[in-house]
C-alpha atoms as an extended CHARMM CRD file, in Angstrom:
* protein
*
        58  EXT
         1         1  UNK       CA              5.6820000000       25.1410000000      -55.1000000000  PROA      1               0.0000000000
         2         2  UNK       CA              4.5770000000       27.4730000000      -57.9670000000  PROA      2               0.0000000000
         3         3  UNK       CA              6.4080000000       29.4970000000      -60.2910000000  PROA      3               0.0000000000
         4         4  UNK       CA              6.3840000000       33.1380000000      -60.5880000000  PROA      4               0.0000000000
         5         5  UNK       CA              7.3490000000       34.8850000000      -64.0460000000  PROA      5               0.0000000000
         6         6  UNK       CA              9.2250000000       38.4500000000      -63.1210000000  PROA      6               0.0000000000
         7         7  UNK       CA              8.8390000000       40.7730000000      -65.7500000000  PROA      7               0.0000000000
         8         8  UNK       CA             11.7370000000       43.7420000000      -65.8700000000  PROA      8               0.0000000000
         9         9  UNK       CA              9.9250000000       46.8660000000      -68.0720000000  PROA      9               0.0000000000
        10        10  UNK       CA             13.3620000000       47.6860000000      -69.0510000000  PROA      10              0.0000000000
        11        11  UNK       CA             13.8340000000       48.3550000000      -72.9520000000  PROA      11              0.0000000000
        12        12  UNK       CA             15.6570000000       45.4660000000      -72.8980000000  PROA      12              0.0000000000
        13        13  UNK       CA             13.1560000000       43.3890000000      -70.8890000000  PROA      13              0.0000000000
        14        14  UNK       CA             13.7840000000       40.1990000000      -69.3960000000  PROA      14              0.0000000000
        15        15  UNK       CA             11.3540000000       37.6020000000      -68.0130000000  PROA      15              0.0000000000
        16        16  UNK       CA             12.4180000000       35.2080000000      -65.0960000000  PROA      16              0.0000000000
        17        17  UNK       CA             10.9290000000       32.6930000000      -63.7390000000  PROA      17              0.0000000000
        18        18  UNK       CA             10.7960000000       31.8980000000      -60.1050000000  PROA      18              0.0000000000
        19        19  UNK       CA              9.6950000000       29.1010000000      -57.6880000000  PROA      19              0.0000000000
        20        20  UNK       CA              7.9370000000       30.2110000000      -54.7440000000  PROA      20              0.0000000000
        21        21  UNK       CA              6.2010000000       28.0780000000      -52.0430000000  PROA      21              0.0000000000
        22        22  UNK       CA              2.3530000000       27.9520000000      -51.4890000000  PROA      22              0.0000000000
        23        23  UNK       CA              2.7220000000       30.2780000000      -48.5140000000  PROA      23              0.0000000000
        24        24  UNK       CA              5.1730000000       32.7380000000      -50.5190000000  PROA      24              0.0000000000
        25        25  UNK       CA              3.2870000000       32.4760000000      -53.8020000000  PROA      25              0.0000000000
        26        26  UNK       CA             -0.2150000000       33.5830000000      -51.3340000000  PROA      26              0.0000000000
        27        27  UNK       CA              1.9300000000       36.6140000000      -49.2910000000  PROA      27              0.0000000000
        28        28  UNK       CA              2.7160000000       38.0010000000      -53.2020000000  PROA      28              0.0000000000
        29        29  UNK       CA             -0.9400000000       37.3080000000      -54.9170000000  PROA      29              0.0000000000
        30        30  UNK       CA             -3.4890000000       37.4750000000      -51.7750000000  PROA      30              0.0000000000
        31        31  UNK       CA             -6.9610000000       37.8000000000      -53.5580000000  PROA      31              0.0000000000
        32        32  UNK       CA             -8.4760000000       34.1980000000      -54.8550000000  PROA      32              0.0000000000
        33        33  UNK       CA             -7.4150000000       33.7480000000      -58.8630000000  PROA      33              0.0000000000
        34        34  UNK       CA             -5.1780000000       36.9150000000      -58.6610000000  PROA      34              0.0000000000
        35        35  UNK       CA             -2.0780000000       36.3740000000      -60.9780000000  PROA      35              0.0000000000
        36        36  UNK       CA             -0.5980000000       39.9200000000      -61.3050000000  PROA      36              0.0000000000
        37        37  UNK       CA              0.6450000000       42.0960000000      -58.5650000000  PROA      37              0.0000000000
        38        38  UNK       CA              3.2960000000       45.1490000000      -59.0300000000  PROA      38              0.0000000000
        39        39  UNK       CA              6.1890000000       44.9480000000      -57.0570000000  PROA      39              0.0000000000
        40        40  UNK       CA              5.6080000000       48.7360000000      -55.5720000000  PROA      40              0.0000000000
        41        41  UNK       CA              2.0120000000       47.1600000000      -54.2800000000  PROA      41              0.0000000000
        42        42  UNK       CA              3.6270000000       44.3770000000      -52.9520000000  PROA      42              0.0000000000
        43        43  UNK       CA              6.2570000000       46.3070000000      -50.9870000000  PROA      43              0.0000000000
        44        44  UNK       CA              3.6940000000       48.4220000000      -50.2760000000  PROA      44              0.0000000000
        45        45  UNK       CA              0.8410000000       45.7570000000      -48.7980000000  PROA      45              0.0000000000
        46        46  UNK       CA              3.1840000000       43.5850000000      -47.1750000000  PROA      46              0.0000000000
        47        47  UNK       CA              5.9180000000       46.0720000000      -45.7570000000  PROA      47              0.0000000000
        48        48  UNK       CA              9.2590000000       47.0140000000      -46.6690000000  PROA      48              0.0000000000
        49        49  UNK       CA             10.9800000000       44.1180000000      -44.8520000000  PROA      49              0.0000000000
        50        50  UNK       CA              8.5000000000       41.3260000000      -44.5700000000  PROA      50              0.0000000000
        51        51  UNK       CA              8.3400000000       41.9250000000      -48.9730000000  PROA      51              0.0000000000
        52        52  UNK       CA             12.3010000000       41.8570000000      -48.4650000000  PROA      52              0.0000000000
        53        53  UNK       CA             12.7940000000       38.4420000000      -47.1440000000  PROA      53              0.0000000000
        54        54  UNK       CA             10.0390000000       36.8750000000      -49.1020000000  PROA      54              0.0000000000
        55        55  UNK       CA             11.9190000000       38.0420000000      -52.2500000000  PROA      55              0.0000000000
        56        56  UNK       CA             15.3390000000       37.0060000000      -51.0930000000  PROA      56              0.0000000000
        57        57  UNK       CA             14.2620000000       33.6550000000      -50.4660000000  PROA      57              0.0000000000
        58        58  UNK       CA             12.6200000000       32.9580000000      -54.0940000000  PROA      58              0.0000000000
C-alpha cells in the first residue's frame, strides 16, 4: 500500500490523503520515480472507465 495526497485547486483547497495498492499506486504514476500526475492525464492515459474504478476503489 502507498498513500496518495489529492490536492483540490479550489480557493479553499483541501489536501487528502489516500491509500492505494502497489498495482493502483503504478496505473496512476507509470514512469519510474514519477510522483505527480493530473487527474485530466490520468483519465486521459488510462481511459475514462478503467481511471473510474481505480478511483472509486481508493
Amino acid at each position: 500500500m502507498k498513500n496518495i495526497q489529492v490536492i483540490d485547486g479550489a480557493i479553499n483547497a483541501s489536501y487528502s490523503i489516500f491509500a492505494a495498492t502497489d498495482e493502483e499506486f503504478s496505473a496512476i504514476f507509470p514512469g519510474k520515480g514519477q510522483d505527480i500526475e493530473f487527474s485530466e492525464d490520468f483519465f486521459r492515459r488510462a481511459k475514462s472507465e478503467t481511471a473510474t474504478a481505480i478511483m472509486a476503489r481508493i
